[in-house]
C-alpha positions in Angstrom: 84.9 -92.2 -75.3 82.0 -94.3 -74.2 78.6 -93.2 -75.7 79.9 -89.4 -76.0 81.1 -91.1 -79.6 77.8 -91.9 -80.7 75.7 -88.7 -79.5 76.6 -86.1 -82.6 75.1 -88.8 -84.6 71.7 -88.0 -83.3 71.6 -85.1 -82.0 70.9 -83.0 -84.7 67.3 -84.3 -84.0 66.9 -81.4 -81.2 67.2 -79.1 -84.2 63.8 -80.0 -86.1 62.2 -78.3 -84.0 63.7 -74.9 -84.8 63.8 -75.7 -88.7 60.2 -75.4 -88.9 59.4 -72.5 -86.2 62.9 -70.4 -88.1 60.9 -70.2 -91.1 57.5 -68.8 -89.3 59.1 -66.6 -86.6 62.6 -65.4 -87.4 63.8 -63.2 -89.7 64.9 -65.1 -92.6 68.5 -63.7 -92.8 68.8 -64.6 -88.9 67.4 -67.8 -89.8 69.3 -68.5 -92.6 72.5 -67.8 -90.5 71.2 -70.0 -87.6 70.1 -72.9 -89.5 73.2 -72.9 -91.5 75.5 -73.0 -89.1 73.6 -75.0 -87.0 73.9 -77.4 -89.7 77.5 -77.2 -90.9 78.6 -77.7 -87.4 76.5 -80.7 -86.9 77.4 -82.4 -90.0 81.2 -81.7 -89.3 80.8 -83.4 -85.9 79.1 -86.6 -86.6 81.5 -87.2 -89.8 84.7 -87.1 -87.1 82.8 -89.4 -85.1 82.2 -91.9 -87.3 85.9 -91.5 -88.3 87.1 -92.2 -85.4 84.4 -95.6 -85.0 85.8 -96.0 -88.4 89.6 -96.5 -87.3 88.2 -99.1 -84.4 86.4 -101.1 -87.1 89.3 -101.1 -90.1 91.7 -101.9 -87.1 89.8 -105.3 -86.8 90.0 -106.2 -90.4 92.9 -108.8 -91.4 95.3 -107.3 -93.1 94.4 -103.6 -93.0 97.5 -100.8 -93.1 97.3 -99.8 -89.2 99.3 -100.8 -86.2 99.0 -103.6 -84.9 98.1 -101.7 -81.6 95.6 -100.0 -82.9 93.6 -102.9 -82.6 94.6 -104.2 -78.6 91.4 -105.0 -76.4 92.3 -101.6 -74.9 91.3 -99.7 -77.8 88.3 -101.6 -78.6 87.0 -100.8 -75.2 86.6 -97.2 -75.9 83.5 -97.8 -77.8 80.7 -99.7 -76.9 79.6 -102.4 -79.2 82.9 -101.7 -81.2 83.1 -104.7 -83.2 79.0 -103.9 -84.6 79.7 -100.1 -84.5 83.8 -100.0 -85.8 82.5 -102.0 -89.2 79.4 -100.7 -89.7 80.7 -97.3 -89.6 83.7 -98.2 -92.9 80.0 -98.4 -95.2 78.7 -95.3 -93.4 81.6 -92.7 -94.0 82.0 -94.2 -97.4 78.6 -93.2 -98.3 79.4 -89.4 -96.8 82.3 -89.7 -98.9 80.9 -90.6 -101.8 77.3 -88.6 -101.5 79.4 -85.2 -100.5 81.7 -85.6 -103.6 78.6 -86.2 -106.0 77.2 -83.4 -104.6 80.2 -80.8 -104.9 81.1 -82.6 -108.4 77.7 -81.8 -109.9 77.4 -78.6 -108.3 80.6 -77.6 -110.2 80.0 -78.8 -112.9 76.7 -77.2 -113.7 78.4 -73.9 -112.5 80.7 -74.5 -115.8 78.2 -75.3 -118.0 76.3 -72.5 -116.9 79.6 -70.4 -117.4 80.0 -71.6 -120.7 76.4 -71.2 -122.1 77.5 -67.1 -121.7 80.4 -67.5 -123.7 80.3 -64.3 -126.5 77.1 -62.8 -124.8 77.7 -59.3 -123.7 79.6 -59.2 -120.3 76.8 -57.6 -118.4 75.5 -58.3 -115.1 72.3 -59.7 -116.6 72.2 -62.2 -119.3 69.0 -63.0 -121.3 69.3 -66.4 -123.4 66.6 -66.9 -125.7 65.4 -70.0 -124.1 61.7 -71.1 -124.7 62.0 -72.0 -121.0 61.4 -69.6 -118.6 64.0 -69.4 -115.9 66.1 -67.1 -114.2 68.8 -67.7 -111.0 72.1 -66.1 -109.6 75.2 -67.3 -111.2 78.0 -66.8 -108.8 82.0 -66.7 -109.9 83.8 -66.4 -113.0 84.8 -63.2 -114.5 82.1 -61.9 -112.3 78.3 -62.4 -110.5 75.6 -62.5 -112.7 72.3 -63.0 -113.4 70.9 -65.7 -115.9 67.5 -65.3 -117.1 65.3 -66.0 -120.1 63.6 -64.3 -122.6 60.5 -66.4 -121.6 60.4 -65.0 -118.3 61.3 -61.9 -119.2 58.0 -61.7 -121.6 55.7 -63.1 -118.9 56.8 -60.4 -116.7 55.6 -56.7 -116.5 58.3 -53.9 -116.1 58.0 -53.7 -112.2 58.0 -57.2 -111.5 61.4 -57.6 -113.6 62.9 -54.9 -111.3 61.5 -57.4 -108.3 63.2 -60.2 -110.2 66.4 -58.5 -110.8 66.5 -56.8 -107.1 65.9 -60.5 -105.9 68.6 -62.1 -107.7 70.8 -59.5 -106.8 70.5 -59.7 -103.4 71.1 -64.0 -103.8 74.6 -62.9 -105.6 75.6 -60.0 -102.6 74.8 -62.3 -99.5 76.4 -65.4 -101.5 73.3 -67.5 -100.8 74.6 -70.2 -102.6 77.4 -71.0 -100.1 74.4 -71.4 -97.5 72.2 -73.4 -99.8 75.6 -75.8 -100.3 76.9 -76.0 -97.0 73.2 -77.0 -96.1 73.1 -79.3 -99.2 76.3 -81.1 -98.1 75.1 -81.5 -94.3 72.4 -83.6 -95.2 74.1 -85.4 -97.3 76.6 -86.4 -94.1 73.7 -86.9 -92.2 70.0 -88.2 -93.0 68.8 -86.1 -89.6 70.1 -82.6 -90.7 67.5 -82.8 -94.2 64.9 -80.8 -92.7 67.4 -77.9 -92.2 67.7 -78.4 -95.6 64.4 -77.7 -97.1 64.7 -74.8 -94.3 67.2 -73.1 -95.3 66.6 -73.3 -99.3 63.1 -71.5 -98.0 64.7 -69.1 -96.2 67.2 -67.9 -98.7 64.4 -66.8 -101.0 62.6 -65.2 -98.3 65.6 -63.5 -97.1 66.0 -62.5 -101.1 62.2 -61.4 -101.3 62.1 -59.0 -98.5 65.5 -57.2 -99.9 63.8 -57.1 -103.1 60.5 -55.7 -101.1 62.8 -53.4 -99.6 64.4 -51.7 -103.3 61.4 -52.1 -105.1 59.2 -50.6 -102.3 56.2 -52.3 -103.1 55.8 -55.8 -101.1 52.8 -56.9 -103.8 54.7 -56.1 -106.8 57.0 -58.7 -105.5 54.6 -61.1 -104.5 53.4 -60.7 -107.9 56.4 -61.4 -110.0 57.2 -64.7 -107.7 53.5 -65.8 -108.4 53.7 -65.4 -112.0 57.1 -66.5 -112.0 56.0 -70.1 -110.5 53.5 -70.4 -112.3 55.9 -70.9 -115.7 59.2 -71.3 -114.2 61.0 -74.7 -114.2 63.4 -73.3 -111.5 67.3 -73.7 -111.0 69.5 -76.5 -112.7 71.3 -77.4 -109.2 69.5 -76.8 -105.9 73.0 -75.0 -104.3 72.1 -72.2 -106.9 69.7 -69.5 -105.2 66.7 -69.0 -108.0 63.2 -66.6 -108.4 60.6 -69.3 -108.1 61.7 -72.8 -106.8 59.4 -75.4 -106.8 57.9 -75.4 -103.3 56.2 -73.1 -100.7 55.9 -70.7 -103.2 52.0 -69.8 -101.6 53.9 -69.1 -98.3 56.2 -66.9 -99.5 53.7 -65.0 -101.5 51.5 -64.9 -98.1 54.4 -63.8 -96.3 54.8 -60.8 -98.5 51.8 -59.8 -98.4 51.9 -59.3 -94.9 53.7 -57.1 -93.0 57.5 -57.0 -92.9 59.2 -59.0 -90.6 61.2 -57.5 -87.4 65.0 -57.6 -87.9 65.7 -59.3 -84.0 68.5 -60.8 -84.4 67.5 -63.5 -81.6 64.8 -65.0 -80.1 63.2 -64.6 -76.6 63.7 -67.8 -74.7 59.9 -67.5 -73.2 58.8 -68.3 -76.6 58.2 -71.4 -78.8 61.1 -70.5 -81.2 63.1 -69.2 -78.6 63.0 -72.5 -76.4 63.5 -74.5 -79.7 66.6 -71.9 -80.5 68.2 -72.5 -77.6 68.0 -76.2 -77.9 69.2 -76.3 -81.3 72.2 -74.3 -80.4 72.3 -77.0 -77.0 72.4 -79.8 -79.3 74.7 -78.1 -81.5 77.3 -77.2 -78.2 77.1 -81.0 -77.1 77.8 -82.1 -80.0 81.0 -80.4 -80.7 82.1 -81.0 -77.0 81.3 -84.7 -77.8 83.3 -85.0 -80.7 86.0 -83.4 -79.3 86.0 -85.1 -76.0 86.4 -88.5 -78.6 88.4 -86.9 -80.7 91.3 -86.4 -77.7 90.7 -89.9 -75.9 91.2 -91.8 -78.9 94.3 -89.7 -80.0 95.5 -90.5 -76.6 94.4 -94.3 -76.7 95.8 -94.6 -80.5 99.0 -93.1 -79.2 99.5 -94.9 -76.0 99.2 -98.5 -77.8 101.2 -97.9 -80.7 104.9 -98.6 -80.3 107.8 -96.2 -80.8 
């Protein structure tokens, strides 16, 4: 495997670039794709690898469940620095494990409360609590999608903007935004590198969301409107894998952003420019480390197998 095993865990570094220019240059539904995936994939690829340093370190430990030839010299000298990198990798994939599962436990479980704060309201696609606090976000699943927002907001809002805040949510619950925002959630959880794409794509998902909106309410200020006032009171979403109106964050940019023209729908960036270079790197990064994690995936199954009697 040689250093192939350690690249994925760095490389999604060639993809900061592109997380920052995404948000400026693309549009955001192509961004929000590209960022996403770019993400998942990178996450996916440095958890196998440190796996499979994982197996070389456990093998070494006294006592541990796995062949004896599992731990030959042989083995060991797939990796460089195995003894350093095998053990310190057992700490490192427990902490994925463990950071991953907190975040898929919590985001479930405040999808249930959620679901259960609607019990015996009227089963309609949008459901006003009488909350003091203004909110208002997409609630995916259950009996169906739906909208949860508060009387609050609702009052702070004039009739046009509530159609920009209803057209935005809606748009969170058709393109199942929060299956971006959590598979971008979970990769930075698996690793530290892939936060930026992050904080990227949780931008991107409202813009993507606000020029839909723009689009059915045909008024780009009205929107820009509603999101303003909305910030202004709104204590955003109770998990951050759930798409809401007004997050805390670049609201000022988003509200710039509508008020400027609409972006073009090109699906991909030309390479002689700044985004496209960074683009193109990302989705380099992204193809090495796959082929990386393979390529140590394979040897070691072919090592493991090779020194483990039959």
């Amino acid at each position: 495997m040689g250093v192939f095993v350690f690249l994925p865990l760095v490389l999604p570094l060639t993809a900061w670039p592109i997380a920052r220019l995404a948000e400026q240059h693309l549009h955001p539904r192509v961004a929000t794709r590209l960022l996403t995936g770019v993400a998942g994939v990178m996450a996916l690829c440095s958890t196998v690898c440190l796996g499979l340093l994982m197996v070389v370190g456990t093998a070494q430990l006294p006592g541990n469940p796995l062949p004896d030839g599992w731990s030959d010299p042989e083995v060991r000298e797939a990796v460089p620095y195995d003894e350093v990198a095998g053990k310190a990798a057992i700490p490192a994939l427990l902490a994925v494990a463990v950071l991953c599962g907190r975040a898929l436990w919590r985001h479930a479980q405040v999808r249930r409360r959620a679901h259960r704060a609607l019990v015996g309201l009227p089963g309609t696609e949008v459901a006003v609590l009488p909350d003091p606090e203004p909110y208002a976000y997409a609630l995916p699943g259950g009996a169906r999608d739906r909208i949860v927002v508060s009387a609050a907001l609702l009052s702070s809002l004039r009739p046009a903007e509530r159609r920009a805040l209803f057209a935005h949510e809606r748009v969170h619950l058709a393109a199942r935004h929060h299956r971006f925002l959590l598979v971008a959630e979970l990769a930075a959880r698996a690793n530290p590198f892939l936060r930026p794409l992050r904080t990227a794509v949780a931008y991107t998902t409202e813009r993507w969301a606000d020029e839909e909106a723009a689009r059915v309410v045909g008024d780009r200020r009205t929107v820009a409107r509603a999101i303003g006032k909305a910030a202004l009171v709104s204590r955003g979403t109770p998990v951050p894998t759930l798409a809401g109106f007004a997050l805390p964050g670049p609201v000022p940019r988003r509200v710039a952003a509508l008020l400027a023209p609409a972006p073009a729908g090109r699906s991909w960036p030309s390479v002689f420019t700044a985004v496209g270079m960074a683009a193109w790197a990302a989705a380099a990064g992204t193809a090495v480390s796959a082929l990386s994690s393979a390529n140590s995936a394979v040897t070691m199954i072919v090592i493991l197998r090779a020194a483990t009697p039959l």
